[in-house]
N, C-alpha and C positions, 0 to 999 in steps of 0.2 A: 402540308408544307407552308409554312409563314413566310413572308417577308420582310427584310429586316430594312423599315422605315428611315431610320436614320440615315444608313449606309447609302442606300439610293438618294436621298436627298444632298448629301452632301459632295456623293461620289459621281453620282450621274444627272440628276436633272441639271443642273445648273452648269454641264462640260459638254452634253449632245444634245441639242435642238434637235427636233422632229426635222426628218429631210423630206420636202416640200416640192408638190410639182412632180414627182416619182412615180411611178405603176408602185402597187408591192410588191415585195420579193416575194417569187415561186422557189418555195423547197420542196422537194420529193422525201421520203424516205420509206424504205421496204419495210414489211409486217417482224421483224425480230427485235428482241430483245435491246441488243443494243440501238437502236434508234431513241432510246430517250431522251440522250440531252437533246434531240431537235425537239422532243414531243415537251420535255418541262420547260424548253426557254419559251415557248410559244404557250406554255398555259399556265404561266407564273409573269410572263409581262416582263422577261428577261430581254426581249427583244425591243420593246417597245423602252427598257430605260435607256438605250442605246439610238432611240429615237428612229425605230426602223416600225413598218408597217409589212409581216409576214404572213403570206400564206403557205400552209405546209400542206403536202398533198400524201396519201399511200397511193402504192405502187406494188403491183403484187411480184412484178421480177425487172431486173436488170434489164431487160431488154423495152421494158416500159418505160424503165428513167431513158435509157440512152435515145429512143426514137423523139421524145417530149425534149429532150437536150439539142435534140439536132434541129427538131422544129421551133425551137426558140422559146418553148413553154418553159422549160424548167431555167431558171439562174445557177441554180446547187441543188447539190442532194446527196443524201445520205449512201453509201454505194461501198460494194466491197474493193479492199484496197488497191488491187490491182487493174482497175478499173480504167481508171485514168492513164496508164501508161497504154493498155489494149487501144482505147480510143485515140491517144495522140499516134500511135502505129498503126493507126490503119486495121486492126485485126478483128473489130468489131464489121457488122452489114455495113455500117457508116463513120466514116472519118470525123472527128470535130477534135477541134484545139480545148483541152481543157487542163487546168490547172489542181492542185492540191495544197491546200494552205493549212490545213488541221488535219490529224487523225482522229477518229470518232470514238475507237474503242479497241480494244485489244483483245486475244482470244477470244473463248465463249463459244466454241463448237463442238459439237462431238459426233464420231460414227455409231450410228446405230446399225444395227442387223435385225433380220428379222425373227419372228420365234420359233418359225421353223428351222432356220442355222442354230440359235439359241439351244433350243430342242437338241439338236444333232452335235450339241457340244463345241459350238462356237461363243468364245468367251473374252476372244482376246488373237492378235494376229497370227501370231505361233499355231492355234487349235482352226483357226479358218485355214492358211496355208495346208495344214495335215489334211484336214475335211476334204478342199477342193482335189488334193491329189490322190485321197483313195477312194475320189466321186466315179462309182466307176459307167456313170450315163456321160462324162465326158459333157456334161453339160458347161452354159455361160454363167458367169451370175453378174448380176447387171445390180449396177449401183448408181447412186443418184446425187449430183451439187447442181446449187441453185445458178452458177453461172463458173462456163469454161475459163479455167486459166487463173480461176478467183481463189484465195487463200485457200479453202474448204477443198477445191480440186488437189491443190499443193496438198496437202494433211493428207487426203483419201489417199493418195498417190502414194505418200511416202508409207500409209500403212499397209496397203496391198504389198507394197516393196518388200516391207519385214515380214510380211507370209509368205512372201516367196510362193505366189499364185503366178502358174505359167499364164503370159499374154494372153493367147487365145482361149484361155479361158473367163475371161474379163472383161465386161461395155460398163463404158459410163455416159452416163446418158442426163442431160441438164434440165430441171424443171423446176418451177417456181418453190420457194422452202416451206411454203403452208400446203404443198399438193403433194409432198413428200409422204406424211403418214397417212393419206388413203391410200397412195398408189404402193405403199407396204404392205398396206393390210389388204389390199387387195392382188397382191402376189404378182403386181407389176416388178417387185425392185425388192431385192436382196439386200439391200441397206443403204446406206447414205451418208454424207456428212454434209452438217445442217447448222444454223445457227437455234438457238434457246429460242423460244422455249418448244421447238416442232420434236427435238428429240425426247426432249420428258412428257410431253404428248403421249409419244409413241409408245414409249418405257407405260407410263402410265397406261394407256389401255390395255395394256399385256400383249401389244403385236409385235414390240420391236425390245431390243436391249442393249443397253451401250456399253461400249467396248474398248471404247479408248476417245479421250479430250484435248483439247488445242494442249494445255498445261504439261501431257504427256510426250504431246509430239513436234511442239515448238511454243515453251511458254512465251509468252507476253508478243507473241508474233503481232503484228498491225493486222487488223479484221477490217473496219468500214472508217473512210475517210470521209473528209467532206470536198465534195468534186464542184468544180466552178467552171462556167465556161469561159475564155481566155478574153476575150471581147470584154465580158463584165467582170473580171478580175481587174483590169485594163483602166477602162472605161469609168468605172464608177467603182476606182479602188478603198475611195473610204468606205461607202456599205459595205463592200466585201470584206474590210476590218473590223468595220463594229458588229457583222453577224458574226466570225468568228469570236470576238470577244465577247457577244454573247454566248456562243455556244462553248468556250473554256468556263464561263462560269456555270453553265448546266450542268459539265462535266464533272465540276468541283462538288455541286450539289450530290450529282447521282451516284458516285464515285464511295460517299460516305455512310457505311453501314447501318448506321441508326436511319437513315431513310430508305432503306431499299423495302424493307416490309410495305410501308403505304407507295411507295413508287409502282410496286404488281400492280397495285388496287387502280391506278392509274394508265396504265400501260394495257389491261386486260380490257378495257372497253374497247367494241367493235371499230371505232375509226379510227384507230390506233393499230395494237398487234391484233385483237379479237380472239382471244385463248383464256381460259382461265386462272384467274389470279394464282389458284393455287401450282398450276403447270411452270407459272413462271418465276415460282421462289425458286427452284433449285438453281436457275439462273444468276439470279441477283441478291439471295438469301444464304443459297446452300441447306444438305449439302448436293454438291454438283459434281458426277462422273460416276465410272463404274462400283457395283456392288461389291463392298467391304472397304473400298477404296481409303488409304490413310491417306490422301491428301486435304489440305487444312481449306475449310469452305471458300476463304478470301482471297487463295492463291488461284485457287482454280475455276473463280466465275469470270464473269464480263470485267474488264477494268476500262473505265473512264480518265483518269486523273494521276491517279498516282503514278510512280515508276515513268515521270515524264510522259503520260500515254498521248497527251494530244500533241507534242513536237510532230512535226514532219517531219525529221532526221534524216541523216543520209545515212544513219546505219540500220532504220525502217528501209528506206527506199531498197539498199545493199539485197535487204531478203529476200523482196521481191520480185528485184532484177535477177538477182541470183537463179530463183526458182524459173523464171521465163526463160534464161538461159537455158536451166537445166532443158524443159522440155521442146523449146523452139531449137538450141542447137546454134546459133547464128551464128558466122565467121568471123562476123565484125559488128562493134557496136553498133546497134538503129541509130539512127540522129534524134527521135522521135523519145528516146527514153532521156533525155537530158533539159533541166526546168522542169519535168512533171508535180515533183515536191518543189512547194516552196518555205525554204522557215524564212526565207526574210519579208513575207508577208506575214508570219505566223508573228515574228516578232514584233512587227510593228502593231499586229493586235493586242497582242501580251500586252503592252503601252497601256492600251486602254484600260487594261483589267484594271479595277481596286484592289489596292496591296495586299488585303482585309483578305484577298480570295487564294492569291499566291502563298501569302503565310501559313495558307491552311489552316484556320480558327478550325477550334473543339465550337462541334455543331452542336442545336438543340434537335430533339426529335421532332419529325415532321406530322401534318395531316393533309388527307386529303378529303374533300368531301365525298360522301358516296352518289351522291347525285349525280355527278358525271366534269360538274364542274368546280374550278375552287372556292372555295369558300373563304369568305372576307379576312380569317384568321390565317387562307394559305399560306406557304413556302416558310418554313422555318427559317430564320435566322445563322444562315448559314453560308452567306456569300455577301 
């Protein structure tokens, strides 16, 4: 991936001074797929033309970013979308005011089963429903998302719903998404819904087999936002502008097909997601979802950009309140789910972007070096 010289010089050095006297900002983000635009604005010096001094951290679960949030260590982090309304409610171990100014990415999950379901002619919700009800040991089958009440629960939820699997025969049970394909393969967990690339992992060793993707069961649903605590939303609201506006132009980068092939090669190093490059094209390459599947590779990976994916909307927000509804029940609205998103901080980043990124320019293709780091020719010419 190159960098397009001009464009920064014209557009950002000489508009954001380095902010001076500041700690750096702590960003988290988990081991999947979609965490890239935090991993390219940080390794392309997207952040630094913004005049910001980042550090990004991995986080192997949810429950990592939120304790580090509470303790003051994280600023932001990458986190699935529901996140942030759990925490301003109280429904997390710990309480903390936090805000949402960007969506990170859209879909990008899928359930997997395992090959013994697979085996037994499970292929899709319809054949698990039948399976589970002429199981005649009366057995549980226990399935697995990397955090309660997170998109990935919503998806599993509503596809156990279309099998029409009675209650009691069903746990779901929350662990980290990179601890997902051992504890399949080792006959902890009947399946799961996961973000990329833990499910083509699975697919790939021959232990698991996917059975249905975010694009079948809620396209373009909001997956991982970018979570802020309200204090430095608040506080020191221009950083928390110009890191979003860096992180819309990651999105624009990652977003764009001719770069997702060298983006794996990037994303598969160990302090990043740590999986290999090849597990993680069907993610951000194709093609992505179940076998024979005719859906088209670009509909149904991670989206970054397009289709408005980093607005905060209130008709994102809608889905996810909706679905908390569904399974919380509540009589009456929380007070606690209202400001969660914000687009009029989102807009006042938008401000910052160069026009050059919103117009969407036809990109060049990218490189990345294999060394580990970029190399002087990085970031294509494409933001």
């Amino acid at each position: 991936m190159k960098c397009n010289r001009k464009l920064i010089g014209q557009c950002t050095a000489s508009v954001f001074s380095v902010v001076k006297g500041r700690k750096p900002l702590r960003v988290g983000f988990l081991p999947e797929t979609d965490c890239a635009p935090v991993v390219v604005a940080q390794q392309f010096g997207l952040f630094s033309r913004y005049g910001l001094t980042v550090e990004i951290q991995s986080e192997a679960s949810w429950r990592h970013i939120h304790n580090k949030f509470n303790q003051g260590l994280f600023d932001a982090a990458h986190v699935p979308a529901s996140l942030p309304f759990l925490m301003n409610l109280g429904l997390t171990p710990e309480k903390c005011s936090v805000v949402a100014g960007l969506v990170l990415s859209l879909q990008g999950n899928a359930i997997i089963v395992s090959r013994a379901l697979s085996r037994a002619g499970v292929h899709d919700a319809e054949t698990m429903g039948a399976h589970a009800r002429q199981d005649r040991t009366r057995r549980t089958y226990t399935f697995g998302v990397a955090c309660p009440l997170s998109p990935q629960y919503f998806l599993l939820c509503q596809w156990l719903k279309l099998a029409n699997i009675p209650h009691h025969a069903v746990r779901i049970e929350s662990a980290p998404t990179e601890q997902m394909f051992p504890l399949l393969k080792l006959g902890y967990l009947d399946g799961y819904c996961g973000g990329e690339p833990w499910g083509t992992i699975a697919a790939e060793a021959g232990v698991g087999e996917c059975v249905a993707t975010s694009t079948q069961l809620a396209p373009l649903h909001p997956e991982k936002v970018l979570m802020a605590r309200t204090d430095f939303a608040d506080e020191r609201a221009e950083e928390h502008e110009r890191l979003i506006a860096a992180l819309i132009e990651a999105c624009s980068l990652c977003d764009q097909p001719e770069n997702r092939p060298q983006l794996c090669e990037l994303l598969a190093q160990p302090r990043f997601v740590n999986a290999p490059a090849g597990c993680l094209e069907p993610g951000l390459v194709g093609p992505f979802g179940v076998e024979d599947s005719q859906i088209h590779a670009l509909h149904g990976l991670n989206v970054f950009y397009r289709a408005r994916a980093t607005e905060p909307s209130a008709a994102k927000a809608a889905w996810l309140i909706g679905r908390l509804y569904e399974f919380l029940r509540w009589s009456s609205r929380p007070a606690g789910l209202k400001g969660v998103f914000r687009p009029d901080i989102y807009r006042r980043a938008l401000r910052l972007v160069p026009r050059e990124v919103n117009a969407r320019p036809k990109a060049k293709k990218v490189e990345i070096a294999h060394a580990g780091r970029p190399s002087s020719r990085a970031l294509a010419a494409t933001i």
